[in-house]
C-alpha positions as CSV (number, residue, x, y, z in Angstrom):
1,X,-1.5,24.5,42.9
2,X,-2.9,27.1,40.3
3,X,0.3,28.9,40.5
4,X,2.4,26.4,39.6
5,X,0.2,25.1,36.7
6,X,0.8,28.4,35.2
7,X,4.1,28.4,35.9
8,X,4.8,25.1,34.1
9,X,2.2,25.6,31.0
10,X,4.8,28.1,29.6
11,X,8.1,26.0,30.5
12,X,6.2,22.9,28.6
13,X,5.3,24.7,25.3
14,X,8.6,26.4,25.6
15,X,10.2,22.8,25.2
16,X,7.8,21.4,23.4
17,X,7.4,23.4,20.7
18,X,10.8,22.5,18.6
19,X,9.6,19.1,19.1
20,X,6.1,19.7,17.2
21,X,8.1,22.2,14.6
22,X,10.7,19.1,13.8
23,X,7.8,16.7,13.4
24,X,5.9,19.2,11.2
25,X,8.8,19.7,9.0
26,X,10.4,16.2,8.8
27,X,7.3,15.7,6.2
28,X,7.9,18.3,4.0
29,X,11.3,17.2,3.1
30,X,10.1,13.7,2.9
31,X,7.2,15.1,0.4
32,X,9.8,17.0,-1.5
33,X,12.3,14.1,-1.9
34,X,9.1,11.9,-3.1
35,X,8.0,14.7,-5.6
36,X,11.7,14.3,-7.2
37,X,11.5,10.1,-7.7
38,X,7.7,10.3,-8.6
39,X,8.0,10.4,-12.6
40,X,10.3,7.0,-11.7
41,X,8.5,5.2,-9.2
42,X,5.3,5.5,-11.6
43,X,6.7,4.5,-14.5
44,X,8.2,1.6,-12.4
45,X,4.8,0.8,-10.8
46,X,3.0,1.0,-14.3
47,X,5.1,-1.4,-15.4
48,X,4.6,-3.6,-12.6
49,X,0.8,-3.1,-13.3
50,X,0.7,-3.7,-16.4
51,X,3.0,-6.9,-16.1
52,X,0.4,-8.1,-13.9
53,X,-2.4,-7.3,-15.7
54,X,-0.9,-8.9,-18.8
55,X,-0.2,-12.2,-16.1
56,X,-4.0,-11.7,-15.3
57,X,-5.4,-11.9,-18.9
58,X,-3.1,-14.9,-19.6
59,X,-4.7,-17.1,-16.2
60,X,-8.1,-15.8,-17.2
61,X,-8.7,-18.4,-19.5
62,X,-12.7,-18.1,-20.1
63,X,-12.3,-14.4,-20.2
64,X,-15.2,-13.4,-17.7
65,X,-12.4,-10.9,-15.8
66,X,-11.7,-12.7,-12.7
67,X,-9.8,-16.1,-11.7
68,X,-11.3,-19.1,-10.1
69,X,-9.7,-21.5,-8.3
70,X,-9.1,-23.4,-11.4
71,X,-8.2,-21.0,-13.8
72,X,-5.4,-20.5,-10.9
73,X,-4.4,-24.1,-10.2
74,X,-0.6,-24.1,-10.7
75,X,-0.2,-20.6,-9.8
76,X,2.1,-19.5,-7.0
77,X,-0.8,-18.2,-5.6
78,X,-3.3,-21.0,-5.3
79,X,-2.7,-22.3,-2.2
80,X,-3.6,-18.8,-1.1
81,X,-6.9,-18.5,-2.3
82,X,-8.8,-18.6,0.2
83,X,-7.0,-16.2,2.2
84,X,-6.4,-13.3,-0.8
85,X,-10.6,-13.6,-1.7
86,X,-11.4,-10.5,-0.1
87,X,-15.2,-10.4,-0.8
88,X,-15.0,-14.2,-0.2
89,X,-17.2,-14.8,-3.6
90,X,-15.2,-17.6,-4.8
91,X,-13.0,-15.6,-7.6
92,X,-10.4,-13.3,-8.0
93,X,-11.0,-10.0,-9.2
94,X,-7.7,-8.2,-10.7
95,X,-6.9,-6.1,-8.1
96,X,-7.1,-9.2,-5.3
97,X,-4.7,-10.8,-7.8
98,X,-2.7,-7.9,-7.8
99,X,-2.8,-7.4,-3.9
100,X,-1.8,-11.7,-3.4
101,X,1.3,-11.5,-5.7
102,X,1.9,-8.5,-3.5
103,X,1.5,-10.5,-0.4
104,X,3.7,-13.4,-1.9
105,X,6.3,-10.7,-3.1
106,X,5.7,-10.9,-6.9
């Protein structure tokens, strides 16, 4: 029974290994093709941000930094409140707003 362990221990690390050596390079290339699009997919998401930020500021209408459920009434995202109130405090801060339009793909 020994014997035949050893005798497969090689045989398995013999075929795995191109398998672990594919995996460990499919990244890289993934990483490199991201490194080439990352000036434009920031300046996209900054944009994004900031148009959301700027959607933010207008809902926020007693300017304390976060949206109740009034403030957010006849927003798209009202009737998920509830749901996108993370800390469950009763108000959105500007990253839960940011994360619900996510969710509602705005």
């Amino acid at each position: 029974m020994k014997r035949t362990a050893m005798t497969l221990l090689p045989l398995a690390v013999f075929f795995a290994a191109p398998v672990f050596a594919q995996q460990a390079s499919q990244p890289a290339m993934d990483m490199g093709h991201m490194h080439k699009m990352d000036g434009h997919m920031n300046m996209q998401a900054k944009s994004k941000t900031a148009a959301k930020g700027d959607e933010f500021t207008q809902l926020d209408i007693n300017k304390d930094g976060f949206l109740s459920k009034t403030e957010l009434a006849k927003h798209a995202l009202a009737p998920h409140f509830d749901m996108v109130d993370a800390n469950h405090d009763g108000k959105l801060s500007k990253e839960e707003f940011a994360a619900g339009l996510k969710m509602i793909g705005k």
